[in-house]
Each structure stands twice: as structure tokens, then as C-alpha cells.
N, C-alpha and C positions, 0 to 999 in steps of 0.2 A: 467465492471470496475475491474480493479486489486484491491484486498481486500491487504489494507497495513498487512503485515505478523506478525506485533507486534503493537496494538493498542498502540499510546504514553499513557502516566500516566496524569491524572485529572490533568494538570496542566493551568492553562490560555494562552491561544493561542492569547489572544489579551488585551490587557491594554491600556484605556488612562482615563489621568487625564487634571482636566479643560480645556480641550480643547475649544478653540476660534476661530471664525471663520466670514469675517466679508468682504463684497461687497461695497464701497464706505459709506455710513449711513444705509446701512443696517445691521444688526446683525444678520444673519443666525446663527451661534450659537454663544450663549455665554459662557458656563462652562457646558459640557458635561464630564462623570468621568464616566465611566464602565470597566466593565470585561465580557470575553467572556473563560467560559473553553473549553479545549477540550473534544472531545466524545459527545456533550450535541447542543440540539437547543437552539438557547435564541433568542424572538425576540425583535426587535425594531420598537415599538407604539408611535404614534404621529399623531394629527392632519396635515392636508396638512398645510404648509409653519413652523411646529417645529423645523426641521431641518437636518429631518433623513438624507436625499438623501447626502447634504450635509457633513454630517458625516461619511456617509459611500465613499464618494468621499474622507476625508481624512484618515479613516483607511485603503483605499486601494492604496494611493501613489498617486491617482493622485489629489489632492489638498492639497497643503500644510496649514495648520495652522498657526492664526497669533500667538497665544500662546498655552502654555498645552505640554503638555508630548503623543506620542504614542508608542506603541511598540506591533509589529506582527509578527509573530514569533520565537520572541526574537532580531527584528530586529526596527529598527526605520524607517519609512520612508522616513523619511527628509534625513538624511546619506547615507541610502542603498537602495534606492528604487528598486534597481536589485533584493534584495534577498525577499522584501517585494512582487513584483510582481510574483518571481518563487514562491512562499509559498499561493498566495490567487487563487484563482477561484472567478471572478467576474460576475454576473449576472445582466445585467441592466432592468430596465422597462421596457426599449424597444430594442428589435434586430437590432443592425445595420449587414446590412450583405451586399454581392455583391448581385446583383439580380439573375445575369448569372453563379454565382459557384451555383453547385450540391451541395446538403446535405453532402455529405461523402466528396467532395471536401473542403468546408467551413472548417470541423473540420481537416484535413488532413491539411489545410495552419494553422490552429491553433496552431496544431503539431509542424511542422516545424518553425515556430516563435520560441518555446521555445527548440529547438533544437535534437529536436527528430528526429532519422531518420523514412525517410519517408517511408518506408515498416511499421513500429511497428506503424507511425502518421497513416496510415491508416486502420490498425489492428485496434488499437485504437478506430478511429473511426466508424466503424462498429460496435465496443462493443459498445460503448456508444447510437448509432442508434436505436440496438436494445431492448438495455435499457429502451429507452424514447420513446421506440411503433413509430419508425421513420423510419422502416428497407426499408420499401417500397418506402422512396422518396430519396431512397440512390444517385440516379444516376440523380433526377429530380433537376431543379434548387427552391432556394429558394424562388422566385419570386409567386411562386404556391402555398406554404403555407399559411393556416390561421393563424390567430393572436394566437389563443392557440399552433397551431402545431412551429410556431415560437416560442412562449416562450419555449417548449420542447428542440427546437434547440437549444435553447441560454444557458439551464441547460446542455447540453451536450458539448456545448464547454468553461463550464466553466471548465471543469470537467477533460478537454481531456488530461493534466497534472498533474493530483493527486494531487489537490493541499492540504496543511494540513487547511487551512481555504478556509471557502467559504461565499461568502456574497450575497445576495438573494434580489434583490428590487423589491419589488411587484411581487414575482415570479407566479401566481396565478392567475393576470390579463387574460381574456379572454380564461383561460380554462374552457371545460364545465364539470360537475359534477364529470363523471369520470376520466376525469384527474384531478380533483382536489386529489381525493384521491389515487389515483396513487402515485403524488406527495407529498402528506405525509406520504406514505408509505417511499416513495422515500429516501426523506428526510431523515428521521429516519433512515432507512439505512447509509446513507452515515455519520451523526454520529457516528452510532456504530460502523463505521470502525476508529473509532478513531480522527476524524477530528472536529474541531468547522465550528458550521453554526451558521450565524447570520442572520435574515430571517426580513425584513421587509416589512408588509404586512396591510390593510386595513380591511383584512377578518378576525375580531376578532375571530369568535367561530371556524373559522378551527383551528385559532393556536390554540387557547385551545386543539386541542388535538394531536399538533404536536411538542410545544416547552416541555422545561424542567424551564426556569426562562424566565422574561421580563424585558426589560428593558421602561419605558416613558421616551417619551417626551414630553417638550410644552414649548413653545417659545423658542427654542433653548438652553433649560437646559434640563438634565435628573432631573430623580423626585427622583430617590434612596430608601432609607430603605420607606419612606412614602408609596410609590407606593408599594411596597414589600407587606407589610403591608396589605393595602388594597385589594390586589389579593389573600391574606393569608385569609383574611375572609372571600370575596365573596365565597371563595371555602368551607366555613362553613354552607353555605343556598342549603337548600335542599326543593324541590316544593315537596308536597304530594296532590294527588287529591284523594275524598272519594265517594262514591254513597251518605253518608248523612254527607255533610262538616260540620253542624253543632255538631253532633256529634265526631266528628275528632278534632274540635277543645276542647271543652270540656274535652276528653279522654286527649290531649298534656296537657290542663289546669291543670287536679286532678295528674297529671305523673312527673308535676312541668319541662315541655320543655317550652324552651324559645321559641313563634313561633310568626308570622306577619299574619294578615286574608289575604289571598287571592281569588281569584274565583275559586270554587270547592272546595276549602279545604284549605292549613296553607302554609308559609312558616317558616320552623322550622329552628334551630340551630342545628346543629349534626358534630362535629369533624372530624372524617376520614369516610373513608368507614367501618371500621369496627362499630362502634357506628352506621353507617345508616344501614347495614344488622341487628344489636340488635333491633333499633328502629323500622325495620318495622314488627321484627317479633313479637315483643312485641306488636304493634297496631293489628294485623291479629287475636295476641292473643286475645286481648280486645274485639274483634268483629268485630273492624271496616273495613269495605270494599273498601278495595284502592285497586283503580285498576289505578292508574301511582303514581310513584315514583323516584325523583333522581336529581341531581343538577340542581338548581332553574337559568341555564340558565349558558352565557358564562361568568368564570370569569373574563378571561381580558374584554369582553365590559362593564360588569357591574362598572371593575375600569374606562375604558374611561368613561361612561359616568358622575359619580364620582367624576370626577377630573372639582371639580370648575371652576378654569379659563379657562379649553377651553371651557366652556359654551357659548352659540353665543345669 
């Protein structure tokens, strides 16, 4: 991939407000309000039927909104849907592709859709190939591909256009291990070239260590400062296990730390990382024998599972 030569400026690459959206008596969404900057991942969490898919069908043009404000780009999609589709990289759930195009073919007709000639669409495409660990089925058709090796293809031809936003639905489904982390390296790259990703995704604790903000949903509303919030403090629990927990806790007790009993030892309160590097050198001091230390688990699951009403 061509690395854009001047990262834009932190500015929001995507805005909507109350956005509505709505199928005969059904309410797919009802008031959805976010921001998406550039440079930064932010995902988008919800139980199945909140209304992400949905949502992201209208920040990328091709669903329109019964109400609410969007703006991508700096463009609207309801007005310019031309300049909204040159501007995103869209990734769906699932690949639709020709069975009988080749790999390198697939993104090369990609190319050429948004007007690329076709020597650079399939220059292009080869980058992006060998990007996505795909160089070898260059010439094979896609028909042969596995479901992870497909999602790989389908982040590559979102790609194959530079777009300044990209939006991610379950990018993540049916790859194994290491392509997962591949793909968050991935990810995180294509960021810091200056682009927003908006990433929706089921696999709570990978995003944890792939976004920058999140967004919830449920029931076809975001949850905003609340959710914010809650993700703000999950990230304030930290798991400590000790050789003798009861002692562990005790020492947090006389030390005046705020902590929860757990199995093997405490969950405490501790701020940033810097206060948990003080706190554990300060316990090591005291004697006590921790031998694991470090966030008491994913913050975004611990807000999903948190969040009251999507309780079943």
C-alpha cells in the first residue's frame, strides 16, 4: 500500500447525528450520534440485532436514513454518494466475489471500477496481495479460498483505492489465531497512515488492544458519555494473584487500596499504568509474592456485559 505522504490532521472523518433508520415496524435504529476521527480505530459494539450492520450501511452510502444528519468525508451521503464511495473502503461480513476471477484479478476489476488504470489497478493489486499474506493465490481463482483466506481478500480490496475511511464488519470472523493478529497489527497500520477505521466486531478483548475509543450500541441507540464512562473504569481494575492471597489482601487493606477478593488474590483499583508499576513494586516490597499481575480482563467486555439491558 502507498503510505499517504502527509497524514491529515485529528480531524473527524465521519459525523452523524440522530441518525434513524427503520424497515416497515421495525426500528433498526433509532438515534445513533458518533464521531469517528481520523488517524485512530474506534469500534462499533452491540449485541446482534442493535443495529450496527445497519448503521454502517448508512455511513457508507448505501442506505439511506429516515432522519439524522451524516457526513463522510466532509461529504453527505444522501447528496454525494459519488464522493462518499470514492472516500470509504468498505469491508463486509462476508465476501461476495466471482468464483471464476483470480485473486489478483478480483482486485484489479476493483481498480478499474474506481478508475484506475489498469497497469497501476494491478500493481496495486499485487501490493495489497502481498500484504494480506495472499501472494500465492495471485493467479488462482477465489473459489479455493478459505473463509479466513476470503476475509483477507475482502480487506484488500477495500483497500485497493486508498480510501481516507474504512469500515470493518466483523473483519475477524474465521480467521485463525494468526491472522487475527496480523490483522491488528494491520489494522493499526492503516491508521497511522492517517485514515479512520471504524471496526465492528464481536471479538471483544482483541479490540481491546486494537482500537483507540468505542463506540455501544443497543437497541438501535448509541450509549455515549455513559458507555465512555464505563470503559474509563473497567480500565482502572487490575487482577493481582499472590502465593499467599490472604496476605495480599491484608497488605492492600493496612496500604488503604481500594480492592474486590478474588481467587488467588484481589482485584484492586489503580489508575494508569504508571500507579500499577508503583503498586506492584510497593507489594514485592512488602514481601508479598505475586507472581501475575495486570488488567483484570477486557475492558470493552466487561462494559458489554455491564450494560443492563442487553442482559437476556
Amino acid at each position: 500500500m502507498t503510505i499517504m505522504e502527509e497524514a491529515p490532521p485529528m480531524t473527524d472523518a465521519i459525523t452523524a447525528r440522530g441518525v434513524a433508520r427503520s424497515f416497515g415496524s421495525v426500528q433498526a435504529v433509532q438515534d445513533a450520534t458518533l464521531t469517528v476521527p481520523r488517524g485512530q480505530v474506534t469500534a462499533l459494539i452491540g449485541p446482534n440485532g442493535s443495529g450496527k450492520t445497519t448503521l454502517l450501511l448508512m455511513l457508507s452510502g448505501l442506505l439511506r436514513p429516515d432522519a439524522g444528519e451524516i457526513t463522510v468525508a466532509g461529504s453527505d451521503p444522501r447528496t454525494d454518494s459519488a464522493a462518499v464511495r470514492a472516500a470509504i473502503g468498505w469491508m463486509p461480513d462476508q465476501l461476495g466475489s466471482w468464483d471464476n476471477l483470480t485473486c489478483l484479478q478480483t482486485l484489479t476489476l476493483m481498480g478499474r471500477s474506481y478508475r484506475i488504470p489498469r497497469r497501476d489497478a494491478t500493481a496495486k493489486g499485487r501490493e495489497l496481495l502481498a500484504r494480506v499474506h495472499l501472494e500465492e493465490f495471485a493467479d488462482r481463482p477465489t473459489r479455493v479460498l478459505s473463509r479466513g483466506q476470503k476475509q483477507r481478500l475482502s480487506l484488500a480490496r477495500a483497500l485497493v483505492h486508498d480510501p481516507a475511511v474504512l469500515l470493518l464488519d466483523e473483519p475477524a470472523n474465521g480467521l485463525d489465531p494468526r491472522s487475527r493478529i496480523e490483522l491488528r497489527h494491520f489494522v493499526r497500520e492503516i491508521a497511522a497512515e492517517g485514515r479512520a477505521v471504524l471496526v465492528s466486531s464481536h471479538v471483544l478483548s482483541e479490540l481491546d488492544e486494537m482500537v483507540d475509543e468505542a463506540i455501544f450500541m443497543s437497541k438501535g441507540r448509541t450509549m455515549g458519555d455513559d458507555a465512555a464512562r464505563m470503559v474509563a473504569d473497567a480500565r482502572t481494575k487490575y487482577r493481582i494473584w499472590a502465593l499467599d492471597p490472604a496476605r495480599l489482601r491484608e497488605t492492600l487493606a493496612a496500604g488503604g487500596v481500594a480492592f474486590d477478593e478474588a481467587e488467588g488474590g484481589a482485584v484492586a483499583r489503580i489508575a494508569d499504568e504508571r500507579q500499577a508499576a508503583q503498586a506492584l513494586a510497593w507489594l514485592v516490597g512488602q514481601g508479598i509474592e505475586v507472581h501475575r499481575f495486570g488488567p483484570a480482563g477486557s475492558a470493552l467486555e466487561q462494559t458489554y456485559m455491564a450494560m443492563e439491558e442487553d442482559r437476556r
